[in-house]
N, CA, C and O of each residue as an XYZ file, in Angstrom:
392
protein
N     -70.783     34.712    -77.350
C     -71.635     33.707    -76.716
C     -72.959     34.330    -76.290
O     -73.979     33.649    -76.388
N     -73.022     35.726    -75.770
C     -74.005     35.724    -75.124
C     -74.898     36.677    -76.340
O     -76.090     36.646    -76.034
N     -74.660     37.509    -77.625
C     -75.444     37.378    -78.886
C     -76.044     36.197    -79.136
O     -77.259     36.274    -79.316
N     -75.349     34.676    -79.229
C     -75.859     33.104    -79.690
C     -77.191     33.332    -78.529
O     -78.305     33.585    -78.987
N     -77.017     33.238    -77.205
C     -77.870     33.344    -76.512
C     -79.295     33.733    -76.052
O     -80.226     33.308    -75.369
N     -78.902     34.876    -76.885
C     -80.209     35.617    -77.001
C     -81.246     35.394    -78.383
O     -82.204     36.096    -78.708
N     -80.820     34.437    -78.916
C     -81.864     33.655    -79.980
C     -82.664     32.309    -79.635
O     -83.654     31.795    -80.157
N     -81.811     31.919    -78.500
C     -82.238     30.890    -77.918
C     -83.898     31.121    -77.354
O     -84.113     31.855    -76.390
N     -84.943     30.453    -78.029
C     -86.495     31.048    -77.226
C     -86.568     30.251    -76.265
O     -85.963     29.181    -76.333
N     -87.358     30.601    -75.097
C     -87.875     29.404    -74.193
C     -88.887     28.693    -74.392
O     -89.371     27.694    -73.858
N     -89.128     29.312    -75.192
C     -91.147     28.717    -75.894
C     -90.424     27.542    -76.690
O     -91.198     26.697    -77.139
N     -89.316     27.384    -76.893
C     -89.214     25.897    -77.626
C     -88.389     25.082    -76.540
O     -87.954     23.944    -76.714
N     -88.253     25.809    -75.451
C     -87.497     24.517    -74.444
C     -87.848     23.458    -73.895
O     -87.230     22.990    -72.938
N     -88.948     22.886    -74.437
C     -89.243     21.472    -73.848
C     -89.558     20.419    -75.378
O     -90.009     20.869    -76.432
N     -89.284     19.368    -75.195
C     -88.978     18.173    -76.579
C     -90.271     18.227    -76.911
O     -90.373     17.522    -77.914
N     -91.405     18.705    -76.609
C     -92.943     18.413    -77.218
C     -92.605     18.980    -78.424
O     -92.321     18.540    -79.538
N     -92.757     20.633    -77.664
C     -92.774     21.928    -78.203
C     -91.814     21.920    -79.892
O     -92.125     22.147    -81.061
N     -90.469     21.498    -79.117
C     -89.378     21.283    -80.160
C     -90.020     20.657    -81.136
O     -90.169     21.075    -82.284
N     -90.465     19.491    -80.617
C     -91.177     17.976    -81.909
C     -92.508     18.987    -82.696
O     -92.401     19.542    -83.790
N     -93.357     19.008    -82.061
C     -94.664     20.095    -82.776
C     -94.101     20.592    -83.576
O     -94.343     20.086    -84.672
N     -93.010     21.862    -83.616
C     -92.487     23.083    -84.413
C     -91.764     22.352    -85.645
O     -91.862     22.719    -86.816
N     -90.975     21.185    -85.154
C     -90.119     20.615    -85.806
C     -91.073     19.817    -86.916
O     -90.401     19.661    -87.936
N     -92.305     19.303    -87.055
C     -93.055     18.727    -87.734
C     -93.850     19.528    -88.515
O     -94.353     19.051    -89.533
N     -94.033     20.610    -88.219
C     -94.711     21.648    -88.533
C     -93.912     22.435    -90.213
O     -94.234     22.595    -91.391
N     -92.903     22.678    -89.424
C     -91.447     23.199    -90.301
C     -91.851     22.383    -91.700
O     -91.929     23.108    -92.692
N     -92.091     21.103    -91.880
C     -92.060     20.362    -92.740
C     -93.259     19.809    -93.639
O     -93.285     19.110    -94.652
N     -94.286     20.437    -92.813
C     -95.765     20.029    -93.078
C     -96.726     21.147    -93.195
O     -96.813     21.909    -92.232
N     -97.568     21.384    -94.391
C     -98.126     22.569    -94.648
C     -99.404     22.697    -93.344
O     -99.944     23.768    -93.068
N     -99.714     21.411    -92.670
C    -100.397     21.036    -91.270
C    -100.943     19.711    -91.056
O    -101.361     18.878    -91.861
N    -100.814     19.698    -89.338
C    -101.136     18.597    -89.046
C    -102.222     18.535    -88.075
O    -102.471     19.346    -87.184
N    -102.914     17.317    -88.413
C    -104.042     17.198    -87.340
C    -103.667     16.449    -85.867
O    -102.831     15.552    -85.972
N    -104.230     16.734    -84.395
C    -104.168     16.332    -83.611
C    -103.278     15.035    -83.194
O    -102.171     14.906    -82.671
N    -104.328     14.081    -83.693
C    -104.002     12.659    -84.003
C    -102.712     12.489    -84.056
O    -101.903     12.072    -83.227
N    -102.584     12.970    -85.441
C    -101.186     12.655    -86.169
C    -100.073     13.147    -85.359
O     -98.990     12.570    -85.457
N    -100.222     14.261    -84.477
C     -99.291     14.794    -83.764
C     -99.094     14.298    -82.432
O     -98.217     14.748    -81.696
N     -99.700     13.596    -82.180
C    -100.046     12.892    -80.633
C     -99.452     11.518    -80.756
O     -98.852     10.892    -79.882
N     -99.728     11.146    -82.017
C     -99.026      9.505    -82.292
C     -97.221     10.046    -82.854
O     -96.253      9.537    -82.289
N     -97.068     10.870    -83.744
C     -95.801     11.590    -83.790
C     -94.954     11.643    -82.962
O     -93.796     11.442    -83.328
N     -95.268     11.968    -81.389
C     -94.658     12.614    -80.448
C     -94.453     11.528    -79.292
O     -93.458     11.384    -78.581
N     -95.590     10.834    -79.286
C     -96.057      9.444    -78.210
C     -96.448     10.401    -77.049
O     -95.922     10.060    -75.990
N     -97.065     11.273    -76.983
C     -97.757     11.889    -75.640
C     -99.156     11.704    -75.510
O     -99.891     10.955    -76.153
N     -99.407     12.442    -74.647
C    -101.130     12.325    -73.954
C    -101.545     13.618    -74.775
O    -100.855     14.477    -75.324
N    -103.418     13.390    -74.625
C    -103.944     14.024    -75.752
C    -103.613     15.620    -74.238
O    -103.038     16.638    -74.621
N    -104.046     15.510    -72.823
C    -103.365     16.732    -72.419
C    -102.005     17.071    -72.281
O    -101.687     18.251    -72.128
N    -101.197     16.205    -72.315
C    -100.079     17.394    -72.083
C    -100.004     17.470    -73.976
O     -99.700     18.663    -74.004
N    -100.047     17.172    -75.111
C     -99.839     17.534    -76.431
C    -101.047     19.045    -76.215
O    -100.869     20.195    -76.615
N    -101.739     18.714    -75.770
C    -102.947     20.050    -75.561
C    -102.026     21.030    -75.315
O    -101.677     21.849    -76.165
N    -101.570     20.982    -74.074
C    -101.595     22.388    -72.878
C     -99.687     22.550    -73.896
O     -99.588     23.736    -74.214
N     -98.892     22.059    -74.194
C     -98.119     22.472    -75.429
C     -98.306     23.140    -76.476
O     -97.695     24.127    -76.886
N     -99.615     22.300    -77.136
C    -100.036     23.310    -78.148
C    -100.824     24.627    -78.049
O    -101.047     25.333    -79.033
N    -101.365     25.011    -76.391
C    -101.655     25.842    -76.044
C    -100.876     27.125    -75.641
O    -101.275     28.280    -75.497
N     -99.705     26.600    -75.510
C     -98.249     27.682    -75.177
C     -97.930     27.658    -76.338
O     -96.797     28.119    -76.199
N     -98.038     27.464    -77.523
C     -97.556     27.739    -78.867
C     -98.201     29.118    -79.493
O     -97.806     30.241    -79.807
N     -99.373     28.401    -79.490
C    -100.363     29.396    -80.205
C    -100.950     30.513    -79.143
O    -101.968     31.159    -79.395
N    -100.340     30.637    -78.165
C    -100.337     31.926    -77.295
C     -99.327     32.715    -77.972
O     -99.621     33.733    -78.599
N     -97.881     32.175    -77.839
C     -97.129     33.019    -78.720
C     -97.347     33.346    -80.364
O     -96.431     33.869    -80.999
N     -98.539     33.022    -80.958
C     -98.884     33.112    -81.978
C     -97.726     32.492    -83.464
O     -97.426     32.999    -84.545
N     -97.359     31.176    -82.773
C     -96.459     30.887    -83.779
C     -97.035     29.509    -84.352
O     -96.339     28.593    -84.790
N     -98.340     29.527    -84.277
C     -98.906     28.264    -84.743
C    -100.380     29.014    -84.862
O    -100.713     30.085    -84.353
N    -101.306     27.946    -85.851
C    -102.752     28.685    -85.837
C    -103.527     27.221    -85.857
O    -103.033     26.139    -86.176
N    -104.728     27.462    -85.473
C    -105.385     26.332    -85.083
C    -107.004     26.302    -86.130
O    -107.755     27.275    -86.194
N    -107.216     25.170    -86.751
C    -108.026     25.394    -87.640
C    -109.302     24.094    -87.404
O    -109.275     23.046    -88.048
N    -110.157     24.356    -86.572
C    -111.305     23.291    -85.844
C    -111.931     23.026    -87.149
O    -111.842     23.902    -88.010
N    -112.711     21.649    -87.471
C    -113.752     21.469    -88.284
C    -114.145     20.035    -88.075
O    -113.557     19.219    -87.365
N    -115.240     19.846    -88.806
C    -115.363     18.833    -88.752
C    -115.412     17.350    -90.057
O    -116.168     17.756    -90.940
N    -115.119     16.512    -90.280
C    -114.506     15.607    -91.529
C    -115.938     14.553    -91.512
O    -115.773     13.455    -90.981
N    -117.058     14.814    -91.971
C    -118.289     14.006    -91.171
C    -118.817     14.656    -90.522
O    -119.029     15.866    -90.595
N    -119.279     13.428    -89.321
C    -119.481     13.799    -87.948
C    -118.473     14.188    -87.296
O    -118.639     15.312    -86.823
N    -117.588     13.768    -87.096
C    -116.117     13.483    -86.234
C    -115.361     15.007    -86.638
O    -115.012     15.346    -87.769
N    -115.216     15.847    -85.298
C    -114.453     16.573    -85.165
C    -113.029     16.755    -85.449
O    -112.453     15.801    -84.926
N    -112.215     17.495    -86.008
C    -110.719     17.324    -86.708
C    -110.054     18.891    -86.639
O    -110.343     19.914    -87.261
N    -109.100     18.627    -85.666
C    -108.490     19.886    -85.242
C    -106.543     19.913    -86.117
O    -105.530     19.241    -85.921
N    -106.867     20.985    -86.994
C    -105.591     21.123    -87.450
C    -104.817     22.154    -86.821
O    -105.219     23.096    -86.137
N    -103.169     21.713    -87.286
C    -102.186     23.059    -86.577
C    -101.247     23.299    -87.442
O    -100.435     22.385    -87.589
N    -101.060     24.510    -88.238
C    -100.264     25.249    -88.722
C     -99.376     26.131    -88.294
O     -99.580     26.922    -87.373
N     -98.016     26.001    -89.153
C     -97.236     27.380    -88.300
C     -97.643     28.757    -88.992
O     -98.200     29.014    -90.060
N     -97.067     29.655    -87.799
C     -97.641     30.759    -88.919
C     -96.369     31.601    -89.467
O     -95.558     30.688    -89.621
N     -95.813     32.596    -89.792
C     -95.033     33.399    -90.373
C     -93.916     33.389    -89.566
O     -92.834     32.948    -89.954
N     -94.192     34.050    -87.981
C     -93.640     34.346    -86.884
C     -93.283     33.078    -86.065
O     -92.454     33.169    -85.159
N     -93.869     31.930    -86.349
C     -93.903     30.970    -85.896
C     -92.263     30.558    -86.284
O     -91.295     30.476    -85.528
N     -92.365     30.312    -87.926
C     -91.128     29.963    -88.836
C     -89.613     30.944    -88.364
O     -88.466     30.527    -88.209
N     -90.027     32.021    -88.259
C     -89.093     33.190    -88.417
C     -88.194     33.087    -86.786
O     -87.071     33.488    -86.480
N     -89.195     32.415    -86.028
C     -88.492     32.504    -84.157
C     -88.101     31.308    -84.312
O     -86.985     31.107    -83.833
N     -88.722     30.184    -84.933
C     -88.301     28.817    -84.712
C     -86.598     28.874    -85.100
O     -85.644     28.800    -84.326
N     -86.616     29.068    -86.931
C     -85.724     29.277    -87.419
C     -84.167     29.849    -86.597
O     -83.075     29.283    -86.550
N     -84.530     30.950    -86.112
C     -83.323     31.838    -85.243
C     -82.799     30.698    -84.202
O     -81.639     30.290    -84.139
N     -84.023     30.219    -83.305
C     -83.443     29.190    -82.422
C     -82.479     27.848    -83.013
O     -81.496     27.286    -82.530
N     -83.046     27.691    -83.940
C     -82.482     26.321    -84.300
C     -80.704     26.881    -84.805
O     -79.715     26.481    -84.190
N     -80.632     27.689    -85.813
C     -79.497     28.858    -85.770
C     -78.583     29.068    -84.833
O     -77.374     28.877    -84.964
N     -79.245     29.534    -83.701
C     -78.283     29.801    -82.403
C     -77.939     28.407    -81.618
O     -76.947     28.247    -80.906
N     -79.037     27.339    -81.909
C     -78.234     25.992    -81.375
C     -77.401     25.594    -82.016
O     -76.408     25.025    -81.564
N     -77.665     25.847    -83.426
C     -76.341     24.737    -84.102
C     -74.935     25.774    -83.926
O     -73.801     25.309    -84.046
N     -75.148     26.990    -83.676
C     -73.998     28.071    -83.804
C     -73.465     27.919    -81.989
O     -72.339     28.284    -81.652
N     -74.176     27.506    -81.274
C     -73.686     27.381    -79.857
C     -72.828     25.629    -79.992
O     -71.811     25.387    -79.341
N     -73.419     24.682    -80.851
C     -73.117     23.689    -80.425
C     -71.222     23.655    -81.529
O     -70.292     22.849    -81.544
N     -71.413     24.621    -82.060
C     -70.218     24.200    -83.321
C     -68.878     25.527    -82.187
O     -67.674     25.372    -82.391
N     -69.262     26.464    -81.317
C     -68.620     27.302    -80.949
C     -67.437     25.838    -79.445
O     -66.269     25.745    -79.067
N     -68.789     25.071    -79.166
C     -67.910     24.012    -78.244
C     -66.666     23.586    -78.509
O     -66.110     22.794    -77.748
């Protein structure tokens, strides 16, 4: 139990975080928008989430602009995949040990 444990990250313990990574996993990237209507949150708390992500460097952030209109993308990165992965691992291996 307490090996399962120690895969468990805290950087994915809240449902934003989870949802972001979890969309990410599946999408070569996504813009703001799309992730804000995805999730149904506010453009700050989806912010200050995606700001604890890409501190741990498991997401990368790619500003530009489409026009005039500013367009902020988010990718996972290598390390991003590789920690996500383990967690999701140690949940389904904690939830099947019940």
């Amino acid at each position: 139990m307490k090996n399962i444990l120690q895969h468990i990250n805290k950087a994915f313990d809240h449902r934003v975080r989870l949802g972001i990574m979890s969309a990410l996993m599946v999408n070569e990237s996504i813009d703001f928008s799309t992730l804000k209507e995805l999730l149904g949150v506010t453009d700050g708390n989806l912010a200050s989430h995606l700001k604890s992500l890409e501190k741990e460097e498991y997401i990368t952030i790619e500003k530009q602009f489409i026009g005039r209109k500013p367009n902020t993308k988010y990718s996972i990165t290598k390390l991003g995949k590789l920690e996500f992965t383990k967690h999701i691992n140690a949940l389904e291996k904690l939830i099947r040990k019940q």
